[in-house]
N, C-alpha and C positions, 0 to 999 in steps of 0.2 A: 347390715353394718359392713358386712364384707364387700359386695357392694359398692358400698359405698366410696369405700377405701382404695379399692381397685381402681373407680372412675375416677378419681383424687389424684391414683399414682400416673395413670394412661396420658390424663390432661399435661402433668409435669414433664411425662417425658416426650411430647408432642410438643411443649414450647420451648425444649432443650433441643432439641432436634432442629426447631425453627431456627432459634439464636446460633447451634452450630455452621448453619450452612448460608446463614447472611454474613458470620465471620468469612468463610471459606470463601465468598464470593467477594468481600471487599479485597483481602488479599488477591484475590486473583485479580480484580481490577488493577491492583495498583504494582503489581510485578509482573504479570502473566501476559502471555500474549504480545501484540501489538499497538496495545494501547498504551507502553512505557514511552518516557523521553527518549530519543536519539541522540548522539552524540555530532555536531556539526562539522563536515568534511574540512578538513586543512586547507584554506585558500592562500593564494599566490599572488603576486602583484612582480613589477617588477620596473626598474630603474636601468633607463638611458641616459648615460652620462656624457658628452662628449664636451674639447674645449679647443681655443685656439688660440697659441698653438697647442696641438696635443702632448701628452705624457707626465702632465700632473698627476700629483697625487692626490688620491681619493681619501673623505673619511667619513662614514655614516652613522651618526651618531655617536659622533668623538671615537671611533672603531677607525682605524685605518685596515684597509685591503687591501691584498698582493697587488692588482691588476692597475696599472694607470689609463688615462682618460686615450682614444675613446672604450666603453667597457660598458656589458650592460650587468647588473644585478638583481636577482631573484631573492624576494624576502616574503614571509609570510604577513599574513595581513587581517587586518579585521573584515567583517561581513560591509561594515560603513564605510571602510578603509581607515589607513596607518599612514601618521606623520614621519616623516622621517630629515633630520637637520641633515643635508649635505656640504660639506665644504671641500673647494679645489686650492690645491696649494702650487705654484710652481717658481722654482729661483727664479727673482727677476722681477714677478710679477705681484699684483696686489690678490691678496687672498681671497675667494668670492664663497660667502656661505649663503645659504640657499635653504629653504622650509618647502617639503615638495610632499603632496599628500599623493596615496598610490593606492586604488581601487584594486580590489578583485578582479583578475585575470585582466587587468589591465596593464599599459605601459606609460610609465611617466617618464619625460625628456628636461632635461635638462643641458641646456647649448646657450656657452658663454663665450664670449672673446676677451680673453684676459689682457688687462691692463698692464702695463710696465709699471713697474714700481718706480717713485722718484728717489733717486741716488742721495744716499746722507747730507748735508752739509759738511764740506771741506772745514777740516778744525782749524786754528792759527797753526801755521811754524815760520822756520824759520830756514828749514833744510827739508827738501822733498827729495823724491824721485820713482825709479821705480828696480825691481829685479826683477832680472829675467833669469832661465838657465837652460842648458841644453839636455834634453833627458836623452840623445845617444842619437836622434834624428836628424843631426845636422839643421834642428831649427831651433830659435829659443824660441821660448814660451813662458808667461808669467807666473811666477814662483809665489803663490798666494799665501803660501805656509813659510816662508821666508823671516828671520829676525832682523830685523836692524837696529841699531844703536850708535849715539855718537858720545865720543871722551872728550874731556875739554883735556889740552895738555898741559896745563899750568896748572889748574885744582884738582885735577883729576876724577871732578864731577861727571856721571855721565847720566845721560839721556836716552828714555827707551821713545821707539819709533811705533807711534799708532798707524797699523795696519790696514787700509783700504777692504772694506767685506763685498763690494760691489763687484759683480762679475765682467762688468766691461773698464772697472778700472782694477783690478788681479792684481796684485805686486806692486802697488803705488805705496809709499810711507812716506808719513808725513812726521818732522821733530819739530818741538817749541822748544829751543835752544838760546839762552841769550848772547850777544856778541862774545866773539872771542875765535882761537882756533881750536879746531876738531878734529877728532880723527872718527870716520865716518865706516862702522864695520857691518855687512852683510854677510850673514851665516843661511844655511840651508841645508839639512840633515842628508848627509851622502857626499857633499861636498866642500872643495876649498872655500875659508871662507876668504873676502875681499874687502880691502880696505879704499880709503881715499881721505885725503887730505882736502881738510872744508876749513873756509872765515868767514864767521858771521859778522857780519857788520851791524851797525847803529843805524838805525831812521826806522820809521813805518814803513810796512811794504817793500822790504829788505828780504830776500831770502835766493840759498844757491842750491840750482838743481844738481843731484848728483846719483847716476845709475850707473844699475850694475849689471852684468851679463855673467854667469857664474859658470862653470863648467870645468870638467874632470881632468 
């Protein structure tokens, strides 16, 4: 019986023993060693921008950066590669965006020759011209930030002057004034402001130019 018992207890602890060390070796499979997952290296790509003319501004992925065009930039990137929306911005010119895809340790270019923008439509008036002012160089130059306004002097109604945003037309204004006379005033912060005396007249296609040259 004893025996017995013995050979009963040996066999239990021979399959305890077993099970211990098929546990012991799954875990080692699956943490141990070199047979774990690695972790995949940080890759690179990278973006050539250039434009013409140069010194737009950049934005990658609605992100503007310091650096204007031309400028190259380093992004990280997927193993398949990374989209990336580029768009160039510069006064004057039509804005160009662009979808450029950028491989691992590779370079993607991007080389545009930017458009001129086409200039507003001239609105109606009745009274244009333009302002200029000397900022101390002995040249005038177009006062872009300039106010104008004209008074009728009978109603004492007056008229603000829409502002010109176009960089080859700076300091032009234009008023939709109806007949009558005016007194026509240019202001510009730092400076005297300038008057003149305007009549508008009756008909179509009726209107008096009148500028100003401002200075200290």
């Amino acid at each position: 019986m004893r025996r017995r018992v013995s050979t009963l207890n040996r066999g239990r602890m021979v399959r305890a023993l077993l099970a211990l060390g098929a546990g012991l070796a799954l875990v080692a499979g699956c943490g141990g060693g070199g047979g774990g997952s690695t972790t995949p290296a940080i890759q690179e790509g990278t973006l050539v921008l250039r434009s013409t003319p140069a010194g737009a501004t950049v934005l990658i992925n609605g992100e503007e950066i310091p650096q204007k065009t031309p400028v190259e930039v380093t992004r990280q990137v997927a193993a398949t590669g990374t989209t990336f929306e580029v768009v160039l911005r510069l006064a004057g010119y039509e804005e160009v965006r662009q979808t450029v895809l950028v491989r691992p340790n590779q370079a993607a270019t991007v080389e545009v020759a930017l458009k001129a923008s086409r200039p507003p439509e001239i609105p109606p008036h009745t009274i244009s011209g333009r302002v200029l002012y000397n900022p101390g160089s002995g040249t005038f130059v177009p006062a872009a930030n300039a106010t104008v306004s004209a008074k009728e002097t009978t109603t004492n109604e007056t008229f603000a002057a829409t502002m010109d945003t176009t960089p080859q037309r700076a300091g032009t204004y234009y008023i939709f004034a109806p007949p009558g006379t005016y007194v026509v005033t240019a202001t510009l912060t730092g400076y005297p402001p300038q008057t003149a005396n305007v009549t508008v007249l009756s008909g179509e296609d009726r209107h008096t130019d009148v500028n100003f040259n401002l200075k200290k």
